[in-house]
N, CA, C and O atoms as a DFTB+ gen file, in Angstrom:
416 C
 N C O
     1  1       9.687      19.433      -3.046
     2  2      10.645      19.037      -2.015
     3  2      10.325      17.617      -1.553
     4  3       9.212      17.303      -1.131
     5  1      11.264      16.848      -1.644
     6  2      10.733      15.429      -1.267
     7  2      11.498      15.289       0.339
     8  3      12.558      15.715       0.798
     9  1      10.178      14.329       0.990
    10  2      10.467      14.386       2.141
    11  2      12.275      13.666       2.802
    12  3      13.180      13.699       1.968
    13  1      12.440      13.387       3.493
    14  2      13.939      12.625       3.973
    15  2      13.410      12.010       4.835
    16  3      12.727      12.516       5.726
    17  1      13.683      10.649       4.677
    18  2      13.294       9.239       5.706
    19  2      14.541       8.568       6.189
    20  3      15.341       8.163       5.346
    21  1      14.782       8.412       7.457
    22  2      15.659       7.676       8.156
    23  2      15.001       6.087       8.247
    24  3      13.798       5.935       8.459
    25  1      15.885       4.985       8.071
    26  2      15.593       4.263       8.099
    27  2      16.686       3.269       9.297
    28  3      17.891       3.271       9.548
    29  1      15.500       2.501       9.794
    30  2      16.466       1.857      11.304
    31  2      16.655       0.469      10.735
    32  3      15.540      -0.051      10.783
    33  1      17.412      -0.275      10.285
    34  2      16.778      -1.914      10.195
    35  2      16.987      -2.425      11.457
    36  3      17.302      -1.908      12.529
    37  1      16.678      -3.872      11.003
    38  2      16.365      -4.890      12.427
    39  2      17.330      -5.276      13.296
    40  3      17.089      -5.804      14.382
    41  1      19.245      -4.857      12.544
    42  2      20.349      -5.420      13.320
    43  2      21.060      -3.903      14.202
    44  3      22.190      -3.616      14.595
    45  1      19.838      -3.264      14.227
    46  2      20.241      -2.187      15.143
    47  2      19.221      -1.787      16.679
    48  3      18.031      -1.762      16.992
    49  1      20.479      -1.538      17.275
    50  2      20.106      -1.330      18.773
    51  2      19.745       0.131      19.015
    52  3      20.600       0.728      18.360
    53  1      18.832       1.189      19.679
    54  2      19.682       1.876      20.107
    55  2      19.172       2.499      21.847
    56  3      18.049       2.879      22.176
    57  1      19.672       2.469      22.193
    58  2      19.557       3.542      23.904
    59  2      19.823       4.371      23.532
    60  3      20.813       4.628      22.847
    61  1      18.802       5.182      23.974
    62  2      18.322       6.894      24.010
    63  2      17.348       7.249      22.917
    64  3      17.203       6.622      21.868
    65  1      16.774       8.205      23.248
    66  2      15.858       9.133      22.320
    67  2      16.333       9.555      20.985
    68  3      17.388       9.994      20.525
    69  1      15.011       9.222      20.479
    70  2      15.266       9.687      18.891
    71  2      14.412      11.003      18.475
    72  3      13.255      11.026      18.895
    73  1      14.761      11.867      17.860
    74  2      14.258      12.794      17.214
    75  2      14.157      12.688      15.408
    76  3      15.300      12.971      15.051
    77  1      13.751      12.555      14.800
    78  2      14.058      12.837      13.127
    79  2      12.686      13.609      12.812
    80  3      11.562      13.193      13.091
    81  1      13.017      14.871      12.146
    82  2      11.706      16.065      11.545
    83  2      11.267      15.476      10.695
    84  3      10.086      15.817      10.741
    85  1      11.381      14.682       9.769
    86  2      10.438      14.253       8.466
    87  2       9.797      12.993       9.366
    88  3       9.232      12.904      10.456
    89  1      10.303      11.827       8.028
    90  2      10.014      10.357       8.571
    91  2      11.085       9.429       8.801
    92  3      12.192       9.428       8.264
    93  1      10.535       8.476       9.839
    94  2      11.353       7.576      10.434
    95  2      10.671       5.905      10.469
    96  3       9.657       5.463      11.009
    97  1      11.592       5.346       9.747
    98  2      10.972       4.077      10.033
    99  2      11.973       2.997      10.422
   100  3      13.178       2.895      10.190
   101  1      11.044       2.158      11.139
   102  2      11.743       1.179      12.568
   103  2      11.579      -0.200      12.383
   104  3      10.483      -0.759      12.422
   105  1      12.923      -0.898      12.130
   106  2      12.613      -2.019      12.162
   107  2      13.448      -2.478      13.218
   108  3      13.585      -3.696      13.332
   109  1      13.998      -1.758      13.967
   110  2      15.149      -2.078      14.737
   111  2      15.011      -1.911      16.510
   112  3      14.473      -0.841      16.796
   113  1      15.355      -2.675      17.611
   114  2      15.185      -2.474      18.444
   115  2      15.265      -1.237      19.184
   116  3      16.427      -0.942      18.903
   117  1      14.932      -0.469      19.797
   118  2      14.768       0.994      20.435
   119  2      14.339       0.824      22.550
   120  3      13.615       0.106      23.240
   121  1      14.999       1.596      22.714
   122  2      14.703       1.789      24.240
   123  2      14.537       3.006      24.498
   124  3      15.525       3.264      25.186
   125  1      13.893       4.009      24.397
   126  2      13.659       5.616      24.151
   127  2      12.801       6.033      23.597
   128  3      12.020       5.227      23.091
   129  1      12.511       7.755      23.411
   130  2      11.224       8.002      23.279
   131  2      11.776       8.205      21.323
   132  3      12.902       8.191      20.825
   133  1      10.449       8.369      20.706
   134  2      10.764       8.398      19.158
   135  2       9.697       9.840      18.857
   136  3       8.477       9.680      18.811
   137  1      10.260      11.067      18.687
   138  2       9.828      12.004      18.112
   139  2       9.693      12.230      16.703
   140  3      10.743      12.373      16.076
   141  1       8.478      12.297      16.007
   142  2       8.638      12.361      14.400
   143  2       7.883      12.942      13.838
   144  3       7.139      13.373      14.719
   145  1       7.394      13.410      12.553
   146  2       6.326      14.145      12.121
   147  2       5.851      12.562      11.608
   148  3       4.669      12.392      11.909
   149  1       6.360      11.536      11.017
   150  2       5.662      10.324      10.776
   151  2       6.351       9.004      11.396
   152  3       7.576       8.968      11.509
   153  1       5.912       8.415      11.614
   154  2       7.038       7.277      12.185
   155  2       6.245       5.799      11.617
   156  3       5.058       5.602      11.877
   157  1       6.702       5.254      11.175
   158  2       6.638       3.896      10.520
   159  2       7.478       2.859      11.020
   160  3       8.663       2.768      10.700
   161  1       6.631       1.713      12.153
   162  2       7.189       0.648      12.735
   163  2       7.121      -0.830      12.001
   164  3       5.951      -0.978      11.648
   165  1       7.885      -1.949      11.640
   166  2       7.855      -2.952      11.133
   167  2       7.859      -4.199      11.905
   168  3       8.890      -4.103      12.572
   169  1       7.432      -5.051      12.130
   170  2       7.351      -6.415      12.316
   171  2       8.428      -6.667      13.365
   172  3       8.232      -7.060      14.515
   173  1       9.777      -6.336      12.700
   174  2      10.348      -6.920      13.472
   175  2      11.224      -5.869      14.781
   176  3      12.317      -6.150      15.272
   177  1      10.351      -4.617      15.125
   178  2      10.776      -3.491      15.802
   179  2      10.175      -4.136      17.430
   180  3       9.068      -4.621      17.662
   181  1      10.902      -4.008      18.032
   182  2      11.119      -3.907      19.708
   183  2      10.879      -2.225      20.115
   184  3      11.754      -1.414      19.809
   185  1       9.964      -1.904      20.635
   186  2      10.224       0.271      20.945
   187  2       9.537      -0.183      22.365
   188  3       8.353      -0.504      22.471
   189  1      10.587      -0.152      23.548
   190  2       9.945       0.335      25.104
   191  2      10.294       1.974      24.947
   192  3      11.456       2.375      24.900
   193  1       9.234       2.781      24.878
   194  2       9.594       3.976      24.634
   195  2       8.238       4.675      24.366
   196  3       7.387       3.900      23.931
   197  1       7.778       6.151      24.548
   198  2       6.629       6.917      23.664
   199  2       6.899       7.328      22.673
   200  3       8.058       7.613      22.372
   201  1       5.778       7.485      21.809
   202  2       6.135       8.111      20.213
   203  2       4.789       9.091      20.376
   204  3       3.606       8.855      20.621
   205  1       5.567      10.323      20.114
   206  2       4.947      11.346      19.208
   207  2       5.097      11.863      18.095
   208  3       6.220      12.224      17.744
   209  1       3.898      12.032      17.209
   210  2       3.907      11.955      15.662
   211  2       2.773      12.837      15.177
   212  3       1.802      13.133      15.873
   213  1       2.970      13.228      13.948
   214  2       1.528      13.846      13.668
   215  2       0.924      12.379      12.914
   216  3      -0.290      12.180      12.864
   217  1       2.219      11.097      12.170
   218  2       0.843       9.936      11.751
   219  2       2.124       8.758      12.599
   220  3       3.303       8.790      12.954
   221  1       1.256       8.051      12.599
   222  2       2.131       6.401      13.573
   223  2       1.215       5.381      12.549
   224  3       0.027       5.245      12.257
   225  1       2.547       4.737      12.185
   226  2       1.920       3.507      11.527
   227  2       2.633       2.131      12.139
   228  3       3.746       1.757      11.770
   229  1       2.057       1.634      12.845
   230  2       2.874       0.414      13.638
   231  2       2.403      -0.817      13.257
   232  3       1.314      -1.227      12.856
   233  1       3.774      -1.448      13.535
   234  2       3.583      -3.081      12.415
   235  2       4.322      -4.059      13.582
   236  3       4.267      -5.288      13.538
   237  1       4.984      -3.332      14.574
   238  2       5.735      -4.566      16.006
   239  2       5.727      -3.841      16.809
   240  3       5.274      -2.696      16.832
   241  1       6.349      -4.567      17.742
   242  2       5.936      -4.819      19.212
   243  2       6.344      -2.968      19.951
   244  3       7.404      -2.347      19.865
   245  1       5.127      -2.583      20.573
   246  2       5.835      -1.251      20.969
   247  2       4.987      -1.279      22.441
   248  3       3.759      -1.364      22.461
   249  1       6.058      -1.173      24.028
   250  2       5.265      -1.058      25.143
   251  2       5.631       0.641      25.608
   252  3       6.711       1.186      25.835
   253  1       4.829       0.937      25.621
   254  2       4.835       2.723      26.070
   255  2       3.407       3.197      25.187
   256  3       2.581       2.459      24.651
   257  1       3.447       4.940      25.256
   258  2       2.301       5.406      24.840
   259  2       2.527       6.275      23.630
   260  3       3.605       6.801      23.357
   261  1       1.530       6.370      23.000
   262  2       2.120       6.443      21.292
   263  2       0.722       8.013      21.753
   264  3      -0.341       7.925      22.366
   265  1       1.464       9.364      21.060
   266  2       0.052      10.295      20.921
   267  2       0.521      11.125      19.846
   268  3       1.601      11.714      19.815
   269  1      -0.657      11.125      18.692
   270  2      -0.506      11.134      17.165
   271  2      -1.474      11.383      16.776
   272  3      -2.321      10.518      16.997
   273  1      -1.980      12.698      15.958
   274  2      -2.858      12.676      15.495
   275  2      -3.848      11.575      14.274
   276  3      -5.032      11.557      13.937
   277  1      -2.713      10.814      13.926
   278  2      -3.292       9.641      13.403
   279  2      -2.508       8.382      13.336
   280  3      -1.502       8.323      12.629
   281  1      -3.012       7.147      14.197
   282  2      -2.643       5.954      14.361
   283  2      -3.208       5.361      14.049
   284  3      -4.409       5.202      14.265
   285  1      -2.073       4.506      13.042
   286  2      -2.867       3.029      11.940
   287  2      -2.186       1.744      12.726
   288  3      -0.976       1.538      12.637
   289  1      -2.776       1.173      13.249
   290  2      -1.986      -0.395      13.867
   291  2      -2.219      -1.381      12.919
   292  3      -3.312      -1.508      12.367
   293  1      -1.152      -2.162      12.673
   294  2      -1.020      -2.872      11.436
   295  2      -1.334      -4.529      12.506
   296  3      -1.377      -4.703      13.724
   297  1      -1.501      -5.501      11.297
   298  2      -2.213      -7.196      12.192
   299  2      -1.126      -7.251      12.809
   300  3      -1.189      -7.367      14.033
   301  1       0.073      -7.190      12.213
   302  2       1.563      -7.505      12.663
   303  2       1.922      -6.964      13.872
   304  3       3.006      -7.279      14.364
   305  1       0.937      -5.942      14.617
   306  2       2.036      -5.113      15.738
   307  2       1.423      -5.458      16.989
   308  3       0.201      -5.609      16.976
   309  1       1.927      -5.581      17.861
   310  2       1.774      -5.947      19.618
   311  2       1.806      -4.242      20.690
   312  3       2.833      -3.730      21.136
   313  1       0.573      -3.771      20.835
   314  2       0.531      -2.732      21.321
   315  2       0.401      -2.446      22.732
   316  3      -0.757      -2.786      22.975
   317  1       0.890      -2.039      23.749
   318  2       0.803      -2.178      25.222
   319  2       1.127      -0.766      25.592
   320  3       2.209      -0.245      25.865
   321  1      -0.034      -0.299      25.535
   322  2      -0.145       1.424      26.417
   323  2      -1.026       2.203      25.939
   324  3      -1.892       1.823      25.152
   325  1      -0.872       3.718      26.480
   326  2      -1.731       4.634      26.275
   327  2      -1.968       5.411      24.428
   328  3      -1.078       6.156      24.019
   329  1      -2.818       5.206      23.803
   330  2      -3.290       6.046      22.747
   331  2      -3.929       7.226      22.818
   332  3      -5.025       7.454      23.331
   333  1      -2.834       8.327      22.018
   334  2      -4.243       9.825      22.235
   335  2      -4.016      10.280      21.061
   336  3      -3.037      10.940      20.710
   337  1      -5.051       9.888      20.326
   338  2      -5.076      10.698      18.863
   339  2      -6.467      11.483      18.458
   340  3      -7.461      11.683      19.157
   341  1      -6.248      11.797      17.325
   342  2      -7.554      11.980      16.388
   343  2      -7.902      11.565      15.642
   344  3      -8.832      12.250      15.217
   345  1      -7.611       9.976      14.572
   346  2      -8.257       8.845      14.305
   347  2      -7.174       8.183      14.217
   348  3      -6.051       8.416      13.770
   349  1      -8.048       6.686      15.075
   350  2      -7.467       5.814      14.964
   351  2      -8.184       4.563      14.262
   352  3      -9.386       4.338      14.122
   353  1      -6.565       3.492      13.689
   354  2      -7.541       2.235      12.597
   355  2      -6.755       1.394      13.215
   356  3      -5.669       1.768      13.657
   357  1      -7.320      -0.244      13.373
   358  2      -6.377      -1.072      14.073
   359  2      -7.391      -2.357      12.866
   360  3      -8.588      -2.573      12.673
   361  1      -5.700      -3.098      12.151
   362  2      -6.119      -4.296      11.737
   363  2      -6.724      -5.603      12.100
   364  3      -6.335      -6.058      13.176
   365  1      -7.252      -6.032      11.696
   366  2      -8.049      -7.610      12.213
   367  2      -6.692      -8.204      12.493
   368  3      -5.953      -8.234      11.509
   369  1      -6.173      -8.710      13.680
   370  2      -4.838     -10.164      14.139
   371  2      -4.287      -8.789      15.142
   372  3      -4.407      -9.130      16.319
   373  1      -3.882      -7.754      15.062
   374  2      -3.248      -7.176      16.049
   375  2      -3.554      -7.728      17.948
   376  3      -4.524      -8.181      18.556
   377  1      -2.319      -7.412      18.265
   378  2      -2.221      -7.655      19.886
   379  2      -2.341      -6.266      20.187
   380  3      -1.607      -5.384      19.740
   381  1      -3.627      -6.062      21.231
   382  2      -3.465      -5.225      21.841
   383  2      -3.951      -4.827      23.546
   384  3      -5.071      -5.241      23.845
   385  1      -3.296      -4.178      24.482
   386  2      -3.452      -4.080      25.541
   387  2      -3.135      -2.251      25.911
   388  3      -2.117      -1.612      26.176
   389  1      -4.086      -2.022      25.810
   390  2      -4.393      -0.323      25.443
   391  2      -5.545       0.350      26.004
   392  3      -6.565      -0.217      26.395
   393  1      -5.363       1.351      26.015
   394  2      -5.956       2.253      26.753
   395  2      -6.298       3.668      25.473
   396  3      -5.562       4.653      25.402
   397  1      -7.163       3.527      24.843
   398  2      -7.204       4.580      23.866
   399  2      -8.413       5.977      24.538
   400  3      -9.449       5.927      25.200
   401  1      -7.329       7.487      23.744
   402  2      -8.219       8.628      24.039
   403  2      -8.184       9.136      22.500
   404  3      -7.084       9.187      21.950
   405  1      -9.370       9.521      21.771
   406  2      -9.556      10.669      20.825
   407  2      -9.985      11.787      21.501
   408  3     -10.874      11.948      22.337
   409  1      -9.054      12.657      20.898
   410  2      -9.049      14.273      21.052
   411  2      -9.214      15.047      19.635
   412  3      -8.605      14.699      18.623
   413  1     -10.212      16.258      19.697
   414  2     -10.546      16.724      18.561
   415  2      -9.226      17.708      18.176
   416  3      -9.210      18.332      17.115
């Protein structure tokens, strides 16, 4: 069964909450919370919003609190809020202004 990925590009807006059960990836501005089993952010993504995920891979700018059992922050992404996972990796160049919790 292959998974189903929604994909946002960069000339999209949206207000309100997102839900998608597989994966979701963001290149597009967002104002809402982003529910996903994976969520994949790009460079050029704007998210004032929380994300819950079982993995978060972020690559732009996201202000809210991300809690995921596994968060990868990419050099590319600007992070501003609360982290609660169970491992986290953050690249050498990333912006970040965070508050991180691991939970077993």
């Amino acid at each position: 069964m292959s998974e189903k990925i929604s994909t946002l590009l960069s000339d999209v807006s949206i207000e309100g909450d997102i839900v998608e059960k597989d994966k979701i990836i963001i290149d597009a501005k967002i104002n809402g919370d982003i529910k996903s089993e994976k969520v994949e952010t790009h460079a050029n993504s704007n998210i004032k919003g929380n994300i819950k995920s079982k993995s978060a891979s972020l690559g732009g700018k996201i202000k809210g609190n991300i809690s995921s059992d596994q968060i990868n922050i990419k050099k590319t992404a600007d992070v501003d809020g609360v982290l609660n996972q169970k491992s986290l990796s953050i690249e050498e160049g990333a912006t970040l202004k965070i508050k991180a919790q691991t939970y077993k």
